[in-house]
SESERO-633651 format. One line per 3 residues: number of its first residue (from 1); their letters; for each residue x, y, z of C-alpha. Coordinates in steps of 0.25 Angstrom, whole numbers, plus 5000, padded with zeros to 4 digits. Each point is the difference from the previous one (the first is absolute). Layout:
BEGIN
NUM> a> X/Y/Z | ...
//
This chain:
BEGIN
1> xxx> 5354/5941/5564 | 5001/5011/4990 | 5000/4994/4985
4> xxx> 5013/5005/4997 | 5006/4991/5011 | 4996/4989/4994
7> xxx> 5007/4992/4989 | 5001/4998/4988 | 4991/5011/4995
10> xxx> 4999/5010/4986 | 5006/5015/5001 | 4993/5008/4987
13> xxx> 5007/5012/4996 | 4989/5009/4992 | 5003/5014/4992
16> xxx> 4990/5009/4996 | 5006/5008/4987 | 4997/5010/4993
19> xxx> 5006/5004/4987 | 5011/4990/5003 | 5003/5006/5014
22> xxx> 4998/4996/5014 | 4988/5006/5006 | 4998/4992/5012
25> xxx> 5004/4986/5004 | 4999/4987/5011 | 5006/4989/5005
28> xxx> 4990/4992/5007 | 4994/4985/5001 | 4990/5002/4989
31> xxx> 5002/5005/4986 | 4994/5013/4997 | 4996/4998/4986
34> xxx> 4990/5014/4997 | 5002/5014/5000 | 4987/5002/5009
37> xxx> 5009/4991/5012 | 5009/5011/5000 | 4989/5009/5006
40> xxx> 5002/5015/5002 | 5013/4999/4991 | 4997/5003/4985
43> xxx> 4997/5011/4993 | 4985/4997/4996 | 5000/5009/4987
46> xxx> 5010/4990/4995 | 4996/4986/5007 | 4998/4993/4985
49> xxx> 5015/5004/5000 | 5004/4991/5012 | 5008/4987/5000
52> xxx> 5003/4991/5009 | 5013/4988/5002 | 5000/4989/5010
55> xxx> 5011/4991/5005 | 4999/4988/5008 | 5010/4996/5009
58> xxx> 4998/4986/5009 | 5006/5001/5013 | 5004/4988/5010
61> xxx> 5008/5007/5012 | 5002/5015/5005 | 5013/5001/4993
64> xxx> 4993/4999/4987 | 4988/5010/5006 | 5012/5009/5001
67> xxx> 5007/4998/4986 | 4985/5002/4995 | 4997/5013/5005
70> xxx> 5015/5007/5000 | 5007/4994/4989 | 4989/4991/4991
73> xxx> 4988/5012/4999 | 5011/5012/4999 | 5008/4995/4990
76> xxx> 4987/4996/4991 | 4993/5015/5001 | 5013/5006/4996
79> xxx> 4997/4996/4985 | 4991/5011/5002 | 5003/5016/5002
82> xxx> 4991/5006/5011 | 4990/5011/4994 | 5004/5014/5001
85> xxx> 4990/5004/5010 | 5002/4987/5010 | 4997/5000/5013
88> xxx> 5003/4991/5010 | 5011/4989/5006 | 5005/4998/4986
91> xxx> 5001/4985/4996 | 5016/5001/4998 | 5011/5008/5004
94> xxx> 5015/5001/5002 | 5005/4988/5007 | 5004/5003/5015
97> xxx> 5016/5001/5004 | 5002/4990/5010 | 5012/4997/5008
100> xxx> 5003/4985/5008 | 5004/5002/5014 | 5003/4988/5009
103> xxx> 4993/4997/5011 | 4998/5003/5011 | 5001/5014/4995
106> xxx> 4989/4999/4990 | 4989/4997/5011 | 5007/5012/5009
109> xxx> 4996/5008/4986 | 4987/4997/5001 | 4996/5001/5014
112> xxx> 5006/5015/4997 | 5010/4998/5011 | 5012/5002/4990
115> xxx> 5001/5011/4995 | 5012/5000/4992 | 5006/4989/4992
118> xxx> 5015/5000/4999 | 5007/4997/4988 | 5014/5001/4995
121> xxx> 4997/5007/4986 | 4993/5012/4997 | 4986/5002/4992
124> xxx> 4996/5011/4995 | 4983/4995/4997 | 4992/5005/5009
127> xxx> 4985/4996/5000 | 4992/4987/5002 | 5007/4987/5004
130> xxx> 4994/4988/5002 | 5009/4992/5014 | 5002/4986/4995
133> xxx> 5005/4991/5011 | 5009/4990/4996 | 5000/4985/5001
136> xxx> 5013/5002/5010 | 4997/5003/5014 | 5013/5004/5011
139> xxx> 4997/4991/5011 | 5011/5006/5009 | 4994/5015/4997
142> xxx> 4986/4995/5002 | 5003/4995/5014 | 5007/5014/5004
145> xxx> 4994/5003/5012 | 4995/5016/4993 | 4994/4993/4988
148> xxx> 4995/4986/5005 | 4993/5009/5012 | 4994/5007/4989
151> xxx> 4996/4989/4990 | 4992/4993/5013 | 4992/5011/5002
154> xxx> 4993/4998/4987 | 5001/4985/5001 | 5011/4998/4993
157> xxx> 5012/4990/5000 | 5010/4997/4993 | 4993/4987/4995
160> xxx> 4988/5007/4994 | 5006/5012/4995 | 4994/5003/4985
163> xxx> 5010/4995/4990 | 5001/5000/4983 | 4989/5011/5001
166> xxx> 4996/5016/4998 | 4996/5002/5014 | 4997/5016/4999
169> xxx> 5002/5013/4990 | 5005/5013/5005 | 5007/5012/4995
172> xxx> 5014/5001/4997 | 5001/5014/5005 | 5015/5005/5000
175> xxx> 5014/4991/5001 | 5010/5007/5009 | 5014/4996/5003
178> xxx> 5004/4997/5015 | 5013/5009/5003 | 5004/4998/5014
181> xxx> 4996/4994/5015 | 4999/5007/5012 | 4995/4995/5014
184> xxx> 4987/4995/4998 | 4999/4995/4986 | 5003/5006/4985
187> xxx> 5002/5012/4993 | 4992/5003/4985 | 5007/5009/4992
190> xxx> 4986/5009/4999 | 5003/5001/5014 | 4989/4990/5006
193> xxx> 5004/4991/5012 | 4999/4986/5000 | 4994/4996/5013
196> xxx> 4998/4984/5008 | 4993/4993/4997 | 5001/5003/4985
199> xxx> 5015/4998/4999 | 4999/4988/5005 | 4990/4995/4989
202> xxx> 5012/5005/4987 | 5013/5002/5000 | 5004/5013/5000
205> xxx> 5013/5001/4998 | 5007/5013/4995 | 5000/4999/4985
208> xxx> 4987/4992/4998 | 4986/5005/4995 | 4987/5001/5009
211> xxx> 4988/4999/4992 | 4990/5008/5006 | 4985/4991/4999
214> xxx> 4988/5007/5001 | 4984/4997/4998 | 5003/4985/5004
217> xxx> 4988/4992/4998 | 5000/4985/5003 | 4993/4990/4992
220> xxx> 4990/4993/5005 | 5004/4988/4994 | 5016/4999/4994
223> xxx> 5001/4997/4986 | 5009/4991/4995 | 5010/5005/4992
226> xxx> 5015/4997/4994 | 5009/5010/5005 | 5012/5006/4992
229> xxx> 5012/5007/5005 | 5001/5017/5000 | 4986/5005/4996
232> xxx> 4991/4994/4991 | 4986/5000/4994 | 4989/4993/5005
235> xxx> 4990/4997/4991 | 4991/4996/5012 | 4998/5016/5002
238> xx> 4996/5009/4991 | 5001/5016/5003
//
């Protein structure tokens, strides 16, 4: 069993700066406490110059692991500017837009055989969204014969659908309206036809919005996560 599977357990988040600016930084199970641990990171001429801050959190289930490192660790660096010339996955960003979508829906996301989430208000953000399934689950739409053929072909049902939890990111890459039907399926007003099975997985009725998904990515294990109405940020998620 990997260490980090095993609870309770310490999460040390370490910075190296210089001139009161991030230069490098961790989050790990032991603290870094030197300069010289941040191998290949400093600029040696100035190494006298180096600082470096450790925080400790105590963890005691894989919630808290998450909080540590998504919430906890970024929240902490951000009393810190990065340096001018950083390079890397910097240690804090712009939260990531989220929206909560019901399930089964928010699994269909992830497996990336919806491709459209319907809505009945428009939204002009495009970029980044992280797919939040709700704690609710549609028992009658889970057991349709299109998406329950679906959902068992990955193993799920509608008993062990992921619930309360981010379950994948994508990019929100355009909002169209759906502006009429014809024989087999919908109309969008940039003139793309809605085939089967996706109509059958929103409801594109003329005057709604279809939110094009694209770059879904599932994750590997959902993260838990209160949900809110329309879209919101999720401090889970940093861009």
């Amino acid at each position: 069993m990997h260490w980090s599977d095993k609870y309770p357990h310490d999460l040390y988040a370490s910075v190296l700066l210089l001139d009161g600016k991030i230069e490098n930084w961790k989050v790990v199970d032991y603290p870094k406490k030197t300069p010289g641990i941040f191998s290949g990171f400093w600029k040696r001429d100035r190494l006298k110059d180096y600082t470096v801050q450790t925080q400790k959190w105590t963890v005691n289930n894989f919630l808290e692991s998450q909080d540590a490192f998504n919430k906890h660790a970024p929240a902490w660096f951000r009393q810190w500017p990065h340096a001018d010339d950083y390079i890397g996955f910097p240690a804090y960003g712009t939260p990531m837009q989220a929206i909560t979508v019901w399930q089964p829906w928010a699994t269909l996301i992830a497996l990336r055989i919806k491709r459209f989430e319907t809505r009945g208000w428009l939204t002009k953000y495009r970029g980044p969204l992280a797919i939040h399934a709700a704690k609710h689950v549609d028992l009658n739409a889970s057991r349709e014969d299109a998406i329950r053929s679906v959902l068992s072909e990955y193993g799920f049902t509608s008993d062990n659908l992921p619930t309360g939890a981010v379950v994948a990111t994508a990019v929100l890459n355009d909002c169209v309206k759906s502006v009429d039907t014809w024989t087999d399926g919908y109309i969008l007003e940039n003139g793309v036809y809605v085939y089967s099975p996706e109509y059958e997985f929103g409801d594109f009725t003329p005057g709604r919005f279809a939110w094009e998904l694209t770059e879904v990515a599932a994750l590997q294990k959902p993260i838990p996560a209160k949900g809110k109405q329309r879209i919101w940020n999720w401090d889970g998620g940093f861009l």
